[in-house]
C-alpha positions in Angstrom: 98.3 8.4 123.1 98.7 5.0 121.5 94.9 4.9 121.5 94.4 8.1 119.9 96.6 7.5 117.3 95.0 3.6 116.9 92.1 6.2 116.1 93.5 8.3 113.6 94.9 4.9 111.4 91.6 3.5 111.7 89.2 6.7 110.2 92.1 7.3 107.7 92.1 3.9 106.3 88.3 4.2 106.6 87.9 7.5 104.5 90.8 5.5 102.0 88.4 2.8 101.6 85.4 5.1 101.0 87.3 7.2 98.3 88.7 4.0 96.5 84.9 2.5 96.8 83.5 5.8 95.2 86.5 6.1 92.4 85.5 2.6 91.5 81.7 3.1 91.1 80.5 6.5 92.1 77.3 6.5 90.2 74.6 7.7 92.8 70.9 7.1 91.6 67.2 7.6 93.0 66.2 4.7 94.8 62.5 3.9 93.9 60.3 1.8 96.1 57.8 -0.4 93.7 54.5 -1.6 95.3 53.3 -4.7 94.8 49.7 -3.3 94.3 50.4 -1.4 91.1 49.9 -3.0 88.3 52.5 -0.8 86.1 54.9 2.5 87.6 56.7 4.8 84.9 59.9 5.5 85.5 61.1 8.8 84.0 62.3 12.0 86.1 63.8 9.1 88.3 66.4 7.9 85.6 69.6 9.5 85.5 71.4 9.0 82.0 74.7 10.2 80.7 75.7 10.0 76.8 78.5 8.2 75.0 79.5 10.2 72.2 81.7 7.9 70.7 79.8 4.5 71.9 82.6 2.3 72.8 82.3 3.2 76.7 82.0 -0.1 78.7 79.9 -0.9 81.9 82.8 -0.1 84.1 83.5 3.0 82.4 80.2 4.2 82.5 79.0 3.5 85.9 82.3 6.1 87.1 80.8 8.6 85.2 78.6 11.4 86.7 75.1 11.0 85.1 72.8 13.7 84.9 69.4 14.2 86.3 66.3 13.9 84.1 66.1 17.8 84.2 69.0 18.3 82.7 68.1 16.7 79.2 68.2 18.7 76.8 67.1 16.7 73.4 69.0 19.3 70.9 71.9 19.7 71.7 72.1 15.5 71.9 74.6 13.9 69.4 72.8 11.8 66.7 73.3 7.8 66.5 74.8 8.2 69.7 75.0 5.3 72.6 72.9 6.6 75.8 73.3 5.2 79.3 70.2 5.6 82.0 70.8 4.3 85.8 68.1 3.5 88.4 67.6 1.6 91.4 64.2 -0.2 92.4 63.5 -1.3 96.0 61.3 -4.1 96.9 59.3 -2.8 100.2 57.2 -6.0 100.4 58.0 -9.2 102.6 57.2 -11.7 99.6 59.8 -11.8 96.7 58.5 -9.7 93.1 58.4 -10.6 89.7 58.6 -7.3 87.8 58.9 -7.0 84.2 60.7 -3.7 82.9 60.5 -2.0 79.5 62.9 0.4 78.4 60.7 1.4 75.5 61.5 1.0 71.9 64.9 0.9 70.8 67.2 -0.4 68.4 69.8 -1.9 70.8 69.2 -1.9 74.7 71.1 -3.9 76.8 70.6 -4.0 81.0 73.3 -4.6 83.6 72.8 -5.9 86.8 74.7 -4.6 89.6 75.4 -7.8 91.8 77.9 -9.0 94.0 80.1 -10.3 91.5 80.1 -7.2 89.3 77.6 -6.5 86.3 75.7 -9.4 84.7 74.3 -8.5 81.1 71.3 -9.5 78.9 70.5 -7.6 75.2 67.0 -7.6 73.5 65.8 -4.2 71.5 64.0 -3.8 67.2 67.4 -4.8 66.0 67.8 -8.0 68.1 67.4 -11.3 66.9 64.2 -12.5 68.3 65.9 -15.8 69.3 68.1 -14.0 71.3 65.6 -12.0 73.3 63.9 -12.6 76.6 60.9 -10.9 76.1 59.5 -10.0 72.5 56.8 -7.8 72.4 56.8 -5.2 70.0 60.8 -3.5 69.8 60.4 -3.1 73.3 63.5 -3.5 75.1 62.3 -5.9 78.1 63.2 -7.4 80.6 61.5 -10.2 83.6 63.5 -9.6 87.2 62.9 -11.5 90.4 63.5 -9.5 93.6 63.7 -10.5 96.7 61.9 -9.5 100.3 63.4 -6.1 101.2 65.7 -6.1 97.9 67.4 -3.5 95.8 67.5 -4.1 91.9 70.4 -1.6 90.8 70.1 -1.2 86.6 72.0 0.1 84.6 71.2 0.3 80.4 72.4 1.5 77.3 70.6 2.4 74.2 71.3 2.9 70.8 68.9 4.6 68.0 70.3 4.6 64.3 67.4 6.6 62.8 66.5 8.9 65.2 68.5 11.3 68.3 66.1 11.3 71.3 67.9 8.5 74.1 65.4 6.1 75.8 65.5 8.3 79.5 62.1 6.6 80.4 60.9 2.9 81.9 57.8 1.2 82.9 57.6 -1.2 85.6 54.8 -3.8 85.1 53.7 -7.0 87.2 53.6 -9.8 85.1 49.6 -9.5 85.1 50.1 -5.4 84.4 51.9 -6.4 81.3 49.9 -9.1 80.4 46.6 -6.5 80.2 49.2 -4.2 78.3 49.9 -6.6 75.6 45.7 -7.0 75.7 44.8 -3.2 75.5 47.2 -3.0 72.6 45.9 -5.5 70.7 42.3 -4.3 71.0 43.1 -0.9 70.1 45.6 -1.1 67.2 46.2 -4.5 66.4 42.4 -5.3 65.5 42.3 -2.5 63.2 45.2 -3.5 61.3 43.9 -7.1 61.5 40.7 -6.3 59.9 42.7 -3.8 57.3 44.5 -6.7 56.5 41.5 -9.1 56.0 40.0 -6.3 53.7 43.3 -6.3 51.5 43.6 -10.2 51.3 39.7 -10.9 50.3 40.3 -8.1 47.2 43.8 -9.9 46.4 42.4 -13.4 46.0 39.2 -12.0 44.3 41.0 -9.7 41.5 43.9 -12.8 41.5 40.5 -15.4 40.7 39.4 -12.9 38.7 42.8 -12.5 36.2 43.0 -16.5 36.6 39.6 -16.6 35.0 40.0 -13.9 32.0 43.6 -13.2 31.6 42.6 -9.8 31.7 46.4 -8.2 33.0 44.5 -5.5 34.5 43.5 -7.9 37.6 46.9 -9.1 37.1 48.6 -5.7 38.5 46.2 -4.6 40.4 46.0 -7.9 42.7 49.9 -7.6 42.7 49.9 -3.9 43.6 47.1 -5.1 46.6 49.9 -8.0 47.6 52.5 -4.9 48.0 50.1 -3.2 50.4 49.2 -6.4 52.2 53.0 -7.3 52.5 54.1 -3.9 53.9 51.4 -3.5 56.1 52.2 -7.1 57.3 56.0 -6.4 57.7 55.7 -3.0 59.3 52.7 -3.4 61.4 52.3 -7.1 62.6 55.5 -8.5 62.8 56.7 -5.2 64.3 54.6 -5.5 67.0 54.6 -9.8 67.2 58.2 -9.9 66.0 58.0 -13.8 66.5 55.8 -14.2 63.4 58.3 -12.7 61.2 62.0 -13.0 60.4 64.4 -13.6 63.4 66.8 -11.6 61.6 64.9 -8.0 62.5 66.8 -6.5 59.2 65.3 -9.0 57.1 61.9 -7.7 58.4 63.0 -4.1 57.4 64.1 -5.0 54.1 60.7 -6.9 53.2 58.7 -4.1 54.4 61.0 -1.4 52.4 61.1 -3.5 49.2 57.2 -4.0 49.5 56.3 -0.8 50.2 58.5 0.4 47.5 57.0 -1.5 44.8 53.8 -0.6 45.0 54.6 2.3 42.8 55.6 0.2 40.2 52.4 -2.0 40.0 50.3 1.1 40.6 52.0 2.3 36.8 51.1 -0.6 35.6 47.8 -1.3 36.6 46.9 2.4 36.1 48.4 2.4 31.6 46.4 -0.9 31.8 43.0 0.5 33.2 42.9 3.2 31.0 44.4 1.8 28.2 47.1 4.6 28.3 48.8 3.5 25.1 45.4 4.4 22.7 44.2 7.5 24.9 47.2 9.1 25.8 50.2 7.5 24.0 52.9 10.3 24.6 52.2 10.3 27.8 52.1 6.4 28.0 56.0 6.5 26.9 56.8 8.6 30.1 54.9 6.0 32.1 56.9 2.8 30.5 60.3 5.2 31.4 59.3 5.6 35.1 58.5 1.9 35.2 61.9 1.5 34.2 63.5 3.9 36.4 61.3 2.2 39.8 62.4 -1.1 38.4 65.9 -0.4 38.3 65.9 1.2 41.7 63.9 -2.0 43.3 67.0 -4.0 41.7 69.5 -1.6 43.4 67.8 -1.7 46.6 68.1 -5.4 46.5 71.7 -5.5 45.8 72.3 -2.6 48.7 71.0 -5.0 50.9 72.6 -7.9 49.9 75.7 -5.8 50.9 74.8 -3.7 54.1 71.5 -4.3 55.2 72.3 -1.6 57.7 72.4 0.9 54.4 69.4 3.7 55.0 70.2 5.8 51.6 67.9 4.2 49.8 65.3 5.4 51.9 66.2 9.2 50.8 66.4 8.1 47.3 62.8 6.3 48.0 61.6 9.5 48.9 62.9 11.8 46.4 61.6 9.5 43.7 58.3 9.3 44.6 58.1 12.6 44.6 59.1 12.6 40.9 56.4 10.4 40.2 53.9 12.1 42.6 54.2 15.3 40.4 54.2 13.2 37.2 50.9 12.2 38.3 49.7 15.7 39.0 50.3 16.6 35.5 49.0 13.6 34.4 45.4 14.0 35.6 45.1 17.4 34.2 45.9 15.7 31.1 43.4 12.9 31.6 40.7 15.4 32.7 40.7 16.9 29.1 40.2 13.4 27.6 37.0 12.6 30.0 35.3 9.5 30.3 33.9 7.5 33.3 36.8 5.3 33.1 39.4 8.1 33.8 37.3 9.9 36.7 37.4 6.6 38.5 41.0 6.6 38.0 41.8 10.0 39.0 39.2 10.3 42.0 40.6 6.8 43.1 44.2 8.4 42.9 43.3 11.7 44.2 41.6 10.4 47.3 44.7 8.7 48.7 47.0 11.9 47.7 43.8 14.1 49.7 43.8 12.2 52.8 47.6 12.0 52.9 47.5 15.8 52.2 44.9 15.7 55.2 47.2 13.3 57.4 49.6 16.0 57.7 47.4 18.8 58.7 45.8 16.3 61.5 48.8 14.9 62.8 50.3 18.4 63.0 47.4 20.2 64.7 44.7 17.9 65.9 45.6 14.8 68.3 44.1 11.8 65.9 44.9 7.9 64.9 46.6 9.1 61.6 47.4 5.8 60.9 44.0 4.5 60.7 43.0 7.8 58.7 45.4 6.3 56.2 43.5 3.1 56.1 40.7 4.3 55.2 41.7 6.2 52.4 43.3 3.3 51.2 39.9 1.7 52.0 37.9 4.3 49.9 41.0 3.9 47.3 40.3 0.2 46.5 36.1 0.7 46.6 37.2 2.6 43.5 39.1 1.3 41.8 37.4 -2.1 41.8 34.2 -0.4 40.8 36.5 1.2 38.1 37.3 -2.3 37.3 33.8 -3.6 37.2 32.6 -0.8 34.9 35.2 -1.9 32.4 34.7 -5.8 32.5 30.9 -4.5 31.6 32.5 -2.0 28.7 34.9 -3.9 26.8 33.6 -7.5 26.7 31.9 -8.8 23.7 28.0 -9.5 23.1 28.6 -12.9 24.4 30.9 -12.4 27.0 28.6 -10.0 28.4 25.9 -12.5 27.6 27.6 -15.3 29.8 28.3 -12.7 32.6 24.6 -11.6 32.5 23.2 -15.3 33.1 25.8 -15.4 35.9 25.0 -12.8 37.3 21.5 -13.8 37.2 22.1 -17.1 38.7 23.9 -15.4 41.6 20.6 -13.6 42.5 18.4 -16.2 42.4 20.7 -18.1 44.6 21.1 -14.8 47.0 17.6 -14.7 46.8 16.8 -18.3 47.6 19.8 -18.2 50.8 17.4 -15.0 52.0 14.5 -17.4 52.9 15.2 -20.0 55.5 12.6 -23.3 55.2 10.2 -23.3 57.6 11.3 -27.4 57.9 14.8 -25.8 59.1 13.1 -22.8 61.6 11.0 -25.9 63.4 14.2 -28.1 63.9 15.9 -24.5 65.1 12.8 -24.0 67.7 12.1 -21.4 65.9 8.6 -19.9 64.9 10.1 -17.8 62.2 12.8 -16.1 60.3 12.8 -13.0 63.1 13.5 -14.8 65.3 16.5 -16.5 64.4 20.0 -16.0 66.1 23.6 -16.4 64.9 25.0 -19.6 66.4 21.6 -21.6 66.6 22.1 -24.9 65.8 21.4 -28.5 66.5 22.0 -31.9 66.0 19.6 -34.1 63.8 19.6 -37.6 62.3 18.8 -36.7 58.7 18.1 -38.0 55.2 20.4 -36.3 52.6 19.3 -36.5 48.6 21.8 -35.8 46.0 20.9 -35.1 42.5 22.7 -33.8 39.6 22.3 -33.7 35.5 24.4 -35.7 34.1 26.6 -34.4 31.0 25.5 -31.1 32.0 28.1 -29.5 30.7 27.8 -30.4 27.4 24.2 -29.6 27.4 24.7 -26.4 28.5 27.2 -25.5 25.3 24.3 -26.2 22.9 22.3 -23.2 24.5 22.7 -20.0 24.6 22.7 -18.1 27.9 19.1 -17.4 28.0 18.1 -21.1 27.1 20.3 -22.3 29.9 18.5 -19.6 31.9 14.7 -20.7 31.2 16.1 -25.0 31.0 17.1 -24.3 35.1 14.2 -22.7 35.8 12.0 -25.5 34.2 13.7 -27.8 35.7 14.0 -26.6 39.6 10.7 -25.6 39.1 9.6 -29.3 38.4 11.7 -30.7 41.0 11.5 -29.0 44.0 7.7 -29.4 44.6 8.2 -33.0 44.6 10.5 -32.9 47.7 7.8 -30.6 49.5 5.7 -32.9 48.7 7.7 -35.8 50.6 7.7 -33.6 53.6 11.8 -32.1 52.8 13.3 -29.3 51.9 16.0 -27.8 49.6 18.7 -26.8 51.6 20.8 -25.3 48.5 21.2 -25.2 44.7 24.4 -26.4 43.2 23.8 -24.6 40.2 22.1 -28.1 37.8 22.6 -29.8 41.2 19.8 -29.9 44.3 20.7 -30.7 47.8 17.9 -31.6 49.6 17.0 -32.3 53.4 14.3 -35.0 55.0 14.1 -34.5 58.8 11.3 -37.6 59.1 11.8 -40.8 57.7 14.3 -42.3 54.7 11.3 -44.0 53.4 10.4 -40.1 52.5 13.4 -39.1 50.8 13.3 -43.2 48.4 9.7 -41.7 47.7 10.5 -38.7 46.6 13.8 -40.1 44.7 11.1 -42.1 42.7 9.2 -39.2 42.0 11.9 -37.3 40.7 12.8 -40.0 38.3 9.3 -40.2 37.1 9.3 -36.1 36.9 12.0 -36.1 34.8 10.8 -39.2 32.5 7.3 -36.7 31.9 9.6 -33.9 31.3 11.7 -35.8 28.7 8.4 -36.7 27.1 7.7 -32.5 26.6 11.2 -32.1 25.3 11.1 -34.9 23.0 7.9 -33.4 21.6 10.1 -29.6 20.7 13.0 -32.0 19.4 15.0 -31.3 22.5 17.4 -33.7 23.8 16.4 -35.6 26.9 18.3 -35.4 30.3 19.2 -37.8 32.7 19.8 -37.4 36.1 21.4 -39.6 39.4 20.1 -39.2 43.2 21.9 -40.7 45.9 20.8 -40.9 49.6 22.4 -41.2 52.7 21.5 -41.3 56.0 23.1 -40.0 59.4 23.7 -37.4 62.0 24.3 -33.8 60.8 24.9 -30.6 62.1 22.7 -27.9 61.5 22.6 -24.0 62.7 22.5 -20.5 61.1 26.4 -19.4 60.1 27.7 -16.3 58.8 28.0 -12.9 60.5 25.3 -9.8 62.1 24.6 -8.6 58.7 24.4 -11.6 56.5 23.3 -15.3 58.0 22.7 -18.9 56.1 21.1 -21.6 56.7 23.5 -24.2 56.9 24.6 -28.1 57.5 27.9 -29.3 58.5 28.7 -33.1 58.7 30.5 -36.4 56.7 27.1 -37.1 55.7 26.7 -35.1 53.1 29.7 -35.5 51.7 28.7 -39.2 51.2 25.4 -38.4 49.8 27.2 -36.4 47.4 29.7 -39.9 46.8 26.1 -41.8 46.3 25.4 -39.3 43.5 28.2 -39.5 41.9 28.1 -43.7 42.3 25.4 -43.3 40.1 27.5 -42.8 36.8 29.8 -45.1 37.4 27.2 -47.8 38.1 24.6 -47.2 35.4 21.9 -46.5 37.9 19.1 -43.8 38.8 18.7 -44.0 42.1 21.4 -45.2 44.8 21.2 -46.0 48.5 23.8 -46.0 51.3 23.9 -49.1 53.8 22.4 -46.5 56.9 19.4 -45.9 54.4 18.4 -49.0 53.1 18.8 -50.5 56.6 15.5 -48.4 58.1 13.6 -49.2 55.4 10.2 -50.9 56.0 9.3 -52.1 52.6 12.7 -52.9 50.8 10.9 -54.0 47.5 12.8 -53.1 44.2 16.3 -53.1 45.8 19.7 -54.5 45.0 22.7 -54.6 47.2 25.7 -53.4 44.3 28.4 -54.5 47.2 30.9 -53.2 49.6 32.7 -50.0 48.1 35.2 -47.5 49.6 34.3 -43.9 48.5 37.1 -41.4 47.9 37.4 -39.5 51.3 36.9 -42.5 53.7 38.1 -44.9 55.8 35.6 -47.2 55.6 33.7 -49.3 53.6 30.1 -49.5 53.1 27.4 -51.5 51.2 25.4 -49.6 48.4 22.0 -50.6 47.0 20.4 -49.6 43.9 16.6 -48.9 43.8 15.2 -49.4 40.4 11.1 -48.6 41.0 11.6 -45.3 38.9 13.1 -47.2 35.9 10.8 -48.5 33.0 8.2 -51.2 33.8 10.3 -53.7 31.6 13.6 -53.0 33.2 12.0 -53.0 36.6 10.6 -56.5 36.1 13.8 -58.0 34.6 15.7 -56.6 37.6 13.4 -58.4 40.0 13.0 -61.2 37.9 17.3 -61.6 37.7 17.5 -60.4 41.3 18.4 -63.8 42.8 20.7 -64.7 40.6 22.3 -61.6 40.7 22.7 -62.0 44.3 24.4 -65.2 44.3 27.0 -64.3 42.2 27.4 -60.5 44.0 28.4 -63.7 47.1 31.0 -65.3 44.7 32.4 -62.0 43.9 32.7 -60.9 47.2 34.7 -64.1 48.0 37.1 -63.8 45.3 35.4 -66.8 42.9 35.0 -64.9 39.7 34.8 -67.7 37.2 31.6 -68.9 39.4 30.2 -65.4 39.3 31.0 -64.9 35.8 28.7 -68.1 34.7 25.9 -66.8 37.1 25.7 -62.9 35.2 26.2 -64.5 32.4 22.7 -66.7 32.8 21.5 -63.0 34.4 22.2 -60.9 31.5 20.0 -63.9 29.6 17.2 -62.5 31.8 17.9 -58.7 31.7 20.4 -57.9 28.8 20.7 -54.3 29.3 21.0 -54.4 32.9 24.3 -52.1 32.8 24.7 -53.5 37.0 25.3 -56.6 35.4 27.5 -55.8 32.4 30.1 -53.8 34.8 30.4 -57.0 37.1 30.8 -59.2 33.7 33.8 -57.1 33.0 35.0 -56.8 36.6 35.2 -60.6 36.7 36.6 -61.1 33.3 39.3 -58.5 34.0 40.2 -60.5 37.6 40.2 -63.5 35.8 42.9 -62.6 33.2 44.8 -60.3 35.3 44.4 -62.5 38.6 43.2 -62.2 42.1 43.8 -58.5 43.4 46.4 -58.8 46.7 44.4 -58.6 49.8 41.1 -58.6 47.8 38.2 -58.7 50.8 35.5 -57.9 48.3 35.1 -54.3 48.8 35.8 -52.2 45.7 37.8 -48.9 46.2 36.7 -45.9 43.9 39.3 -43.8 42.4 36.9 -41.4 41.3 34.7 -39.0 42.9 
């Protein structure tokens, strides 16, 4: 008897314990077994979720609550802005402990509790989430990195909130860390790219139209480069940082507000640039009134939105009003064309069939998303693609209309320029091909390249700029032509090639020996003294030009992309052959040498060293020489003749006694009194002498200017 009723005690203080154990927590969920060798499992019909009306439920509360099965939801009747709770339990069948990562999709707040022995252990991430404060940012997502052990239950439990929209979050997606890894992959190939490229397309037109207004003030450019940074900026704030949330704001509302405020501007630029492209306020100047008041009225509201948000940047009625204004100005517009369409011209059908095709393929948009499964979003882009195309052909057709004889003058010979460089960059020397391995152009590839020890030459027209203002565009036009055409021979000649035209400048190549590109320096010297000769004789002013040479390793290969390839060089050293060049002026010389060059000369006749200098860019110094065999037969033989002299006091210089080196150019000059070499160092010394020894002076002169 005593055992019987020993009995009874213990299965009633058995069940006791049960109900007390279910009263505290009697949420009952699927349990779901994840395999190790599936990359991702979705989680749907095995979620049970329950809704929170009122939102202020907490874990405790929620887990006695009876959730519902997946079946049961029923997306209408659901209360909007409400909290949403989903339950699941995952199993770990495996021997080895799991790393899973779970995403609970896209929502604005989602926050995951861990059943553990303790009680329930939280962590938050969702859209609305400071990045900062999330484990996992990918996107909005919600997600979260769990390590399970051998045999192991994870029991979850979630809430999400949505402020725009009703539909709860009742779905997951288990991934391995290498499933989610190829997610994040997938993604960015499919949409990311697209938007990438989008993007690209938008920021080439901005700084284009933006050089463009820089260059001619025209306002036009102005707004339309500012309506094209609207674009860019929403597309960067809605679409990028959206779905890389760690390259924008950490704040997620200040994302939100710099897409809205973007994307709500472009109206009012669009206004703008449109009464300035068709000069609204001579064709159509009742009309052009309305447009000034809807400026006004989008201006005002891009002021209130600002101060909205300064105040509640979790305020959404500005998105109504957003909407309800545009379409104000969406049938302004309508009425507007029609208008425009009786005044004609090709400057108004580029405006309106610009216009029109982004209002089509938006009309379209609808229609496709509605019936036909297609990437709308990339639909868009491309009728903002098509938009631009025509607008900026608009915007070249009026550059070409309104500019006077001159301007259009000035634009023609640049224009002309521009194709005889495009048509120069479509030929690659033959000299290039061979160091390539290549036969010929056909067979060339993108990415060939190789490395070389080569001669660079350097030579510009000096004062070419004021040269150029005594012609007129077609006299600069032929004065090129003559030129290049004298020039370029003469470095075929000396076994190089020109690599590129710099405009009056030449940048030329010599694959064999310095000793060819000194030669063919010479020659160009002498070329230019017979062409001064012809000019003289039409009372033309003469030119002068500088060449410098360097010598050293460069980089050369074929750049560019599938459609469009150029022959080009990469390296230091031809930034220092352009520094030799530009030596040249400074010095009063014709022809100037770097240390590497002179140094593999066999014959070194008619050289000077001009000293250690350090050239604006570098580190180091280097020793220059002038070669004066293109300079007249009396200024040649004075140079030779004042050469050792010369020398010996370029030694006094170097070690700081300038009252020694004074006396010695001073006896030089005697010799060669025009020798400009030898003036500069007179007034170098001089000016060291009065002013004193520079600190640290070590004989190497340091050039401030280019």
């Amino acid at each position: 008897m005593a055992a019987y009723r020993f009995t009874c005690l213990l299965f009633f203080l058995l069940a006791l314990i049960s109900i007390q154990a279910q009263h505290a927590d009697s949420l009952q969920v699927y349990e779901v077994e994840i395999k190790q060798n599936e990359v991702l499992q979705h989680l749907e019909k095995q979620i049970r979720w329950w809704e929170d009306p009122s939102s202020t439920a907490s874990v405790e509360e929620a887990s006695r609550q009876s959730f519902r099965n997946f079946e049961e939801l029923e997306v209408d009747s659901l209360t909007p802005r409400a909290t949403f709770w989903g339950a699941v339990s995952l199993r770990n069948p495996l021997p080895d402990s799991s790393t899973w990562i779970i995403s609970f999709g896209s929502g604005d707040t989602v926050e995951c509790f861990i059943k553990t022995s303790d009680g329930w252990s939280s962590r938050l991430s969702g859209a609305n989430i400071a990045v900062s404060k999330r484990e996992l940012v990918f996107r909005g997502d919600g997600a979260f990195r769990f390590e399970v052990g051998p045999g192991d239950t994870l029991r979850l439990l979630y809430r999400s909130r949505e402020v725009m929209r009703a539909p709860p979050i009742v779905s997951a997606t288990v991934y391995s860390e290498l499933g989610f890894s190829n997610m994040k992959l997938r993604y960015f190939a499919n949409e990311v790219v697209i938007v990438g490229m989008f993007q690209a397309i938008l920021l080439i037109m901005l700084l284009y139209n933006f050089m463009i207004f820089i260059t001619t003030r025209e306002l036009t450019y102005f707004w339309y480069a500012l309506y094209l940074l609207s674009l860019l900026g929403a597309l960067y704030f809605d679409t990028t940082v959206r779905n890389y949330p760690v390259i924008g704001f950490d704040t997620p509302s200040l994302n939100n507000i710099s897409s809205g405020l973007l994307l709500s501007s472009t109206s009012l630029w669009y206004f703008l640039f449109g009464r300035s492209f068709l000069n609204a306020r001579e064709i159509t100047p009742g009309w052009d009134k309305a447009i000034k008041v809807i400026v006004g009225i989008r201006l005002l509201f891009l002021i209130g939105m600002v101060f909205t948000f300064l105040l509640n940047s979790q305020s959404f009625g500005w998105f109504v009003a957003n909407q309800i204004l545009l379409a104000g100005e969406i049938l302004f517009l309508l009425l507007y064309f029609f208008r425009l369409g009786k005044v004609g011209g090709a400057l108004v059908w580029f405006f309106i069939v610009g216009s029109g095709v982004v209002f089509l393929f938006g009309f379209m948009q609808l229609l496709l998303r509605n019936f036909i499964q297609v990437n709308t979003f990339v639909f868009f882009l491309g009728s903002v693609i098509v938009e631009i195309l025509i607008f900026s052909l608009g915007l070249g057709y009026k550059v070409r209309k309104s500019q006077k004889d001159k301007l259009i003058a000035e634009r023609a010979l640049n224009m002309e320029l521009s194709k005889v460089n495009t048509a120069f960059g479509r030929f690659v020397p033959h000299e290039f091909l061979k160091s390539l391995g290549r036969a010929n152009a056909t067979e060339v590839l993108l990415g060939d390249q190789v490395e070389r020890k080569v001669t660079v030459l350097f030579s510009d027209i000096r004062s070419y700029t004021t040269l150029s203002e005594q012609m007129t565009p077609k006299e600069n036009f032929d004065f090129l032509n003559g030129y290049l055409g004298r020039i370029g021979p003469v470095i075929q000649q000396h076994h190089g090639f020109v690599n590129q035209y710099y405009g009056d400048g030449i940048m030329a190549l010599f694959m064999s020996h310095p000793s060819d590109a000194v030669e063919a320096a010479i020659e160009i010297q002498q070329t230019v003294a017979r062409y001064n000769q012809e000019r003289e004789a039409k009372h033309r002013d003469p030119i002068k030009i500088g060449v410098g040479l360097h010598t050293g390793m460069l980089m050369m290969g074929v750049i560019g992309d599938t459609l469009r390839m150029n022959a080009g060089v990469v390296s230091d050293s031809v930034n220092t052959a352009s520094r030799m060049e530009g030596l040249t002026k400074q010095f009063g010389v014709n022809i100037l040498l770097s240390e590497t060059t002179a140094e593999e000369l066999t014959q070194r006749n008619s050289l000077r060293s001009l000293g250690r200098v350090l050239v604006k860019g570098r580190v180091t110094p280097m020793a220059i020489y002038e070669c004066f065999a293109a300079d007249s037969p009396e200024e040649a033989d004075s140079k030779s003749r004042s050469l050792e002299m010369h020398n010996q006091a370029l030694q006094h210089f170097v070690e700081g006694e300038f009252a020694e080196a004074l006396r010695v150019w001073d006896q030089s000059l005697v010799i060669s009194p025009n020798d400009q070499v030898l003036l500069r160092f007179q007034k170098m010394c001089q000016k060291y002498l009065l002013q004193g020894i520079p600190e640290g002076w070590n004989g190497v002169e340091e050039m401030q200017n280019k």
